[in-house]
C-alpha positions in Angstrom: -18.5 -193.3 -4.0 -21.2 -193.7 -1.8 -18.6 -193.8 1.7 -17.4 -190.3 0.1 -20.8 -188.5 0.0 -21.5 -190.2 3.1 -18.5 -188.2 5.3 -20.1 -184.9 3.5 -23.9 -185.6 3.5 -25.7 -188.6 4.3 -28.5 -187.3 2.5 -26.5 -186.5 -0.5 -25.2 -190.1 -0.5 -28.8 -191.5 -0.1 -29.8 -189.4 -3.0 -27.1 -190.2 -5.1 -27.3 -193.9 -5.0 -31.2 -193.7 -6.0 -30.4 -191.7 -8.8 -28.2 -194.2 -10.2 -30.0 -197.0 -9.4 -33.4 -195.7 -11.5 -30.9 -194.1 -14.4 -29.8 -198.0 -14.4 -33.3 -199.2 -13.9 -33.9 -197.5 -17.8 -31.4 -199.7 -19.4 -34.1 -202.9 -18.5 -36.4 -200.9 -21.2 -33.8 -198.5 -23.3 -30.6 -200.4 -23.4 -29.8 -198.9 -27.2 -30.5 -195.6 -26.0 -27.6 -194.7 -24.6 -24.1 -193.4 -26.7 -21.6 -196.4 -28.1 -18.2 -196.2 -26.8 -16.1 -196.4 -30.8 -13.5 -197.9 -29.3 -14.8 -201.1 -28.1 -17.9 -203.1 -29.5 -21.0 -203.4 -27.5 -19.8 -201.3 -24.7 -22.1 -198.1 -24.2 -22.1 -195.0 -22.0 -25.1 -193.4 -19.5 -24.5 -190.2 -18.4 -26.4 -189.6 -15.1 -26.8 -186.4 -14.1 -26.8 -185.8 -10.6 -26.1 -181.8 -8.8 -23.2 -180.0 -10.5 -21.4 -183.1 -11.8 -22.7 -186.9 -12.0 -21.8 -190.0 -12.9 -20.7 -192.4 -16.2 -22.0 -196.2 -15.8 -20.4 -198.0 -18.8 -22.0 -201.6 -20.2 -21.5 -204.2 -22.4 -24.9 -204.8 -24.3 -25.8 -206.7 -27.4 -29.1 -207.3 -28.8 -31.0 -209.3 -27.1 -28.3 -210.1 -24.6 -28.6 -209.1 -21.4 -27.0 -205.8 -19.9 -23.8 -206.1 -18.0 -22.9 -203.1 -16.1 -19.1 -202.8 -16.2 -19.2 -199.8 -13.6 -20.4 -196.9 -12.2 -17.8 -194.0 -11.7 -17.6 -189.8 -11.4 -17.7 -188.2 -14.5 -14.4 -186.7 -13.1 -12.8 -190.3 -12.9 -13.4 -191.4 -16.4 -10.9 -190.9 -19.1 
């Protein structure tokens, strides 16, 4: 992700990586907050916006378990 943006706009990349990192930073506090994926138990969605598009981080979180992110993609590369 981040080598992408990098060819386009180093800036861009910069930006990009810190808004995902403080998005994931809120699941330290807010780990419930964020929409259950149906199909499989304890996995959950964020949605991070970032310009015209952004981003899906999926993770595996029970409570009071810790949160395991899972990953980090483009919203256009998650199906």
């Amino acid at each position: 992700m981040q080598e992408f943006l990098r060819e386009k706009s180093p800036e861009a990349a910069f930006r990009a990586r810190d808004t995902i990192v403080a998005s994931l930073n809120s699941l330290i506090d807010f780990p419930e907050a964020n929409r259950p994926v149906s199909e499989v138990p304890g996995h959950r969605e964020l949605v991070i916006k970032f310009g015209s598009g952004g981003y899906v981080a999926r993770y595996h979180y029970t409570f009071g378990s810790d949160v395991v992110v899972l990953f980090v993609k483009h919203q256009r590369d998650v199906v």
